[in-house]
C-alpha positions in Angstrom: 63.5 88.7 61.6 65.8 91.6 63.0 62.9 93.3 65.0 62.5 90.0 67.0 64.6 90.5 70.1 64.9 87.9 73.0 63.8 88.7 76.3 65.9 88.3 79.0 65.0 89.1 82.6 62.2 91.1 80.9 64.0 94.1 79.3 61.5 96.2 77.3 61.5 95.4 73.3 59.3 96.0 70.6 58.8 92.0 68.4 57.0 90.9 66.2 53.6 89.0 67.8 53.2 86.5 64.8 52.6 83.5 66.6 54.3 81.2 64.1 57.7 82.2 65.3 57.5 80.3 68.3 59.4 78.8 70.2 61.5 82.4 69.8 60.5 84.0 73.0 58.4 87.3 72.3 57.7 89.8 75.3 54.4 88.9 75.0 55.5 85.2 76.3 58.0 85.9 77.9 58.1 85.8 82.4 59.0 89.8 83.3 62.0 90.6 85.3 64.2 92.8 86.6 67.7 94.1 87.0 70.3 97.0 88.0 72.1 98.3 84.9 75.4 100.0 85.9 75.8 103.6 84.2 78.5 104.9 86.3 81.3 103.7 88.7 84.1 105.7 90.9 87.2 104.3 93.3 88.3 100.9 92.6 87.2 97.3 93.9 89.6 97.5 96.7 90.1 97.8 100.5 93.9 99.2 100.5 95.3 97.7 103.6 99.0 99.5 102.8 98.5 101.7 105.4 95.7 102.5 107.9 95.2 106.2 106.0 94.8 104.0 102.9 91.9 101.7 104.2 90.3 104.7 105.7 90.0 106.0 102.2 89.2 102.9 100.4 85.7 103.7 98.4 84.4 101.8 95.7 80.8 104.0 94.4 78.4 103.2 91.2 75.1 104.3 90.2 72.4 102.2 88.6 69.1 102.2 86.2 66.6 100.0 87.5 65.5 97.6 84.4 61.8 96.5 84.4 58.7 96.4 82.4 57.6 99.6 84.2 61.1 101.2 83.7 62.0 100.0 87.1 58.5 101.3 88.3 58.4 97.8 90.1 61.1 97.7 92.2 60.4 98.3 95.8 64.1 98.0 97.1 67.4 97.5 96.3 69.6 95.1 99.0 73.5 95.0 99.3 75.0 92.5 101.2 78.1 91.3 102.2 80.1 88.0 103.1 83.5 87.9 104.2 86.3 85.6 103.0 89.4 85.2 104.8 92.2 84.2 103.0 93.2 81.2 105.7 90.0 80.1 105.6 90.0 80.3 109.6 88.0 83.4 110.2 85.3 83.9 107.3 81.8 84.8 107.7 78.4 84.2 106.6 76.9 86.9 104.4 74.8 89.2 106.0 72.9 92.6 105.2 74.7 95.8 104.9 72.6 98.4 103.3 69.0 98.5 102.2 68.1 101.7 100.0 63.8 102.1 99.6 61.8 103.1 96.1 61.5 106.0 97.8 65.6 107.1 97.8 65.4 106.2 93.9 65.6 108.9 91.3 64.1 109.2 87.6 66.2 109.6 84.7 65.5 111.8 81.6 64.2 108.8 80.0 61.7 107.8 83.0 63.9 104.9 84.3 64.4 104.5 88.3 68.3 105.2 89.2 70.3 105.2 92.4 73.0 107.5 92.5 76.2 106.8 94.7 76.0 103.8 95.8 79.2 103.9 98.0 80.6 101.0 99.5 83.9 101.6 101.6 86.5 99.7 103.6 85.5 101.0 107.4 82.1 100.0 106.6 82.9 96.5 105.1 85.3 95.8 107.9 83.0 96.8 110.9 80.1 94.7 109.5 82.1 91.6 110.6 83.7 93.6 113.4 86.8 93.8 112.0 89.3 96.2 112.7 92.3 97.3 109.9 94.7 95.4 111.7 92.6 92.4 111.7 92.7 91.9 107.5 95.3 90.6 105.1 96.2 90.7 101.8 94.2 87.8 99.8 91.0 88.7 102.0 87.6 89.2 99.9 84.4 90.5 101.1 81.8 89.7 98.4 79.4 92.1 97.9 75.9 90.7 96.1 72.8 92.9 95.6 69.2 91.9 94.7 65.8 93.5 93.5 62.9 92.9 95.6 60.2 93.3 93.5 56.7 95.1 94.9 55.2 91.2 94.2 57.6 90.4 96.6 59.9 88.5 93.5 63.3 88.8 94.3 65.6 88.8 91.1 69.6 88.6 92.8 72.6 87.4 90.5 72.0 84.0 90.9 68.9 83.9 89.0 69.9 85.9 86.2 71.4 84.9 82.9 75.4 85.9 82.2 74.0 87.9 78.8 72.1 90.8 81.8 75.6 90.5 83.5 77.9 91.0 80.7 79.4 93.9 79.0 76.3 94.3 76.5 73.3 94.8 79.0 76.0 95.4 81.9 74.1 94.2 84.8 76.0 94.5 88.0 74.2 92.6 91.0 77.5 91.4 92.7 81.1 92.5 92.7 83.8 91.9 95.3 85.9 93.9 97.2 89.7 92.4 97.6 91.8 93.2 100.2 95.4 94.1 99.3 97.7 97.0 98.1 97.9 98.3 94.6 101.0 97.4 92.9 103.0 99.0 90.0 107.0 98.4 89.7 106.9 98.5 85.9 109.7 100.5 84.6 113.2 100.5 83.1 116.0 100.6 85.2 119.8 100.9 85.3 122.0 97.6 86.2 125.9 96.5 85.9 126.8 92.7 86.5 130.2 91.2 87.5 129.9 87.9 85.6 130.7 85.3 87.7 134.2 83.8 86.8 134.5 80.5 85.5 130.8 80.0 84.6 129.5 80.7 81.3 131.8 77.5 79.7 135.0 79.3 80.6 133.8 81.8 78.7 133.0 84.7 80.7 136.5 85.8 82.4 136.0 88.6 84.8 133.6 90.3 83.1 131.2 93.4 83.7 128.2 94.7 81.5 126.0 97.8 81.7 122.7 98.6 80.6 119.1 98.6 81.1 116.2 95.8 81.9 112.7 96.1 82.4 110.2 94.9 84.9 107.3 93.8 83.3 103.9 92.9 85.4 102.6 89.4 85.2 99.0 90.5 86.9 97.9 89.9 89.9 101.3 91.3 91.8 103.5 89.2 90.0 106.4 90.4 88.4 109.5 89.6 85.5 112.9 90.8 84.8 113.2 91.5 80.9 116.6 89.3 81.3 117.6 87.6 84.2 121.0 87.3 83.0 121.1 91.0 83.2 123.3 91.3 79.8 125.2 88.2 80.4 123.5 86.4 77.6 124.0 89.1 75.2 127.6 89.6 76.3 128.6 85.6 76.2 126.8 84.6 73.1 126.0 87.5 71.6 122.5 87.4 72.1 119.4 86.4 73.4 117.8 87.1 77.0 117.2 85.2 80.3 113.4 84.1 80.8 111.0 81.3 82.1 109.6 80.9 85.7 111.9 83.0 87.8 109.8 85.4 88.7 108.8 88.0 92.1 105.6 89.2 93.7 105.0 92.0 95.6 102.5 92.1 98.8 101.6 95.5 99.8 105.2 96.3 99.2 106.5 92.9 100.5 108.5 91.3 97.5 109.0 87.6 97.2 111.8 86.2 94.1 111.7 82.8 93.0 113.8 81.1 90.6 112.9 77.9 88.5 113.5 76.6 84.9 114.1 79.1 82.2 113.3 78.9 78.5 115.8 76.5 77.9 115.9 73.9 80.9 118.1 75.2 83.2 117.5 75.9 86.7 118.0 79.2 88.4 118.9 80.2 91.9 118.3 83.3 92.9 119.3 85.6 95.9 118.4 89.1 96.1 119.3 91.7 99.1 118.8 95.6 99.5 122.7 97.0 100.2 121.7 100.4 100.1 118.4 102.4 100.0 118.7 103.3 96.2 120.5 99.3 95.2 118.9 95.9 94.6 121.8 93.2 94.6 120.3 90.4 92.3 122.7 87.1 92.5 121.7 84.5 90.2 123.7 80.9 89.3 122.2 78.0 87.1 122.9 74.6 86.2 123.6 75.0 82.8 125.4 71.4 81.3 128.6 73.7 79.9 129.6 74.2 84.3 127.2 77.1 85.2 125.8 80.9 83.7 125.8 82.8 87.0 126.4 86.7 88.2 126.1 89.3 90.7 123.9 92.1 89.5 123.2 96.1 90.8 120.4 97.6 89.8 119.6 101.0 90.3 116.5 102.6 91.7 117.0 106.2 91.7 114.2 107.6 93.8 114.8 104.7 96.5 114.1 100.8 96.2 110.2 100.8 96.7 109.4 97.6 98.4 111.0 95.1 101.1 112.4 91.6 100.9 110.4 89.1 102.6 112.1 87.2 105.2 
């Protein structure tokens, strides 16, 4: 049984014929498709909007091996086209063409298989299909690229009619990606604080009171973002241990940073105020409503090559 092999979208196996093992599908049975296997990639799935420089350069290339019962011997061409999805939802477009590329651009690997090299998709490109200038995207924009196979019978095999096995990692089939607009993001680090403990708060417990040390930013994904401890050493200084965590959170936006408080671990709601007193200083004030009168303090953290982002307004 382990030389029988289901077909999918008509990749070339060697099974067994024995017609008493139906109904496993043998390629003898089986309908004959087509797809583009991805065997290299280059730039990243993004149209950098941080700066006009950035989106100039935005690139996003792959090259493919045409999968067919003739070792892609069938396909006659190879479509890309694009839709554009505006993040209000006021200005998005229908998809519509943007690059054709003819049997006769295709290459032949060492094994006989069709390729296309370079296929290069970039942000100018994407953009001026929809007539869209740099200044006309924003961050949370998609344009959503989708390719298909026209076959010489004129059978046209597109990610829509091909099964999620051909488009997962195994056979990694790549018909449609999407390009996001936005900036790339990366404040992870360890940084340098010291916190005045606000006095009164803690229980009575905190006096006036200042702590030292280091926290973390740790990335959520997606440009979200977390303070190791929100209490900035408070916890550890008052109790003895522990750190500050649960929803408070901040995101950055192409260098834009928004902070939000919200419930921590243990119930308690946080209020947060953050300001930039100085190029290399990021003045974090933060107060809850713990039951014992309040936990709250006025923190300094240090960014010694300059605070890299903005405070939204």
């Amino acid at each position: 049984m382990k030389k029988v092999l289901v077909v999918l979208l008509g990749i070339v196996v060697v099974s067994c014929a024995d017609p008493n093992l139906e109904p496993i599908v043998t390629f003898e049975n089986a309908g004959k498709g087509a797809y583009p296997r991805k065997t290299a990639e280059a730039g990243e799935q993004l149209v950098n909007i941080l700066t006009q420089a950035d989106f100039d350069a935005s690139q996003y290339s792959y090259s493919l091996r045409f999968i067919d019962e003739a070792k892609g011997g069938n396909v006659a061409t190879f479509v890309l086209n694009a839709e554009y999805v505006d993040v209000t939802g006021a200005n998005s477009q229908d998809a519509k063409e943007l690059k054709t590329y003819a049997a006769s651009t295709f290459g032949t690997d060492e094994n006989g298989y069709k390729t296309l090299d370079n296929v290069t998709v970039t942000g100018p490109e994407l953009a001026g299909a929809f007539n869209l200038a740099y200044a006309d995207l924003n961050a949370g924009d998609q344009f959503r690229i989708t390719g298909e196979l026209v076959m010489t019978s004129g059978a046209v095999f597109a990610g829509s009619n091909s099964s999620a096995t051909v488009q997962g990692a195994a056979f990694q089939g790549q018909f449609d990606f999407n390009m996001a607009v936005g900036c790339p993001s990366d404040l992870t680090g360890t940084y340098d604080y010291s916190t005045d403990l606000t006095p009164g708060g803690w229980a009575g417990d905190a006096g006036n009171t200042t702590v030292t040390g280091q926290v973390d930013i740790e990335a959520l994904g997606g440009g979200a973002y977390t303070f190791s401890d929100w209490s900035f050493g408070g916890y550890l200084e008052v109790y003895g241990c522990c750190s500050a965590s649960g929803e408070m959170k901040f995101t950055d936006v192409c260098t834009v940073v928004t902070f939000e408080g919200g419930a921590d671990s243990y119930g308690d709601n946080w209020a947060i105020t953050v300001s930039i007193p100085t190029a290399t200083t990021l003045l974090v004030e933060y107060r809850n409503d713990y039951a014992g009168g309040y936990e709250g303090g006025n923190t300094t953290i240090t960014f010694p090559g300059g605070v890299p982002f903005t405070l939204a307004p």
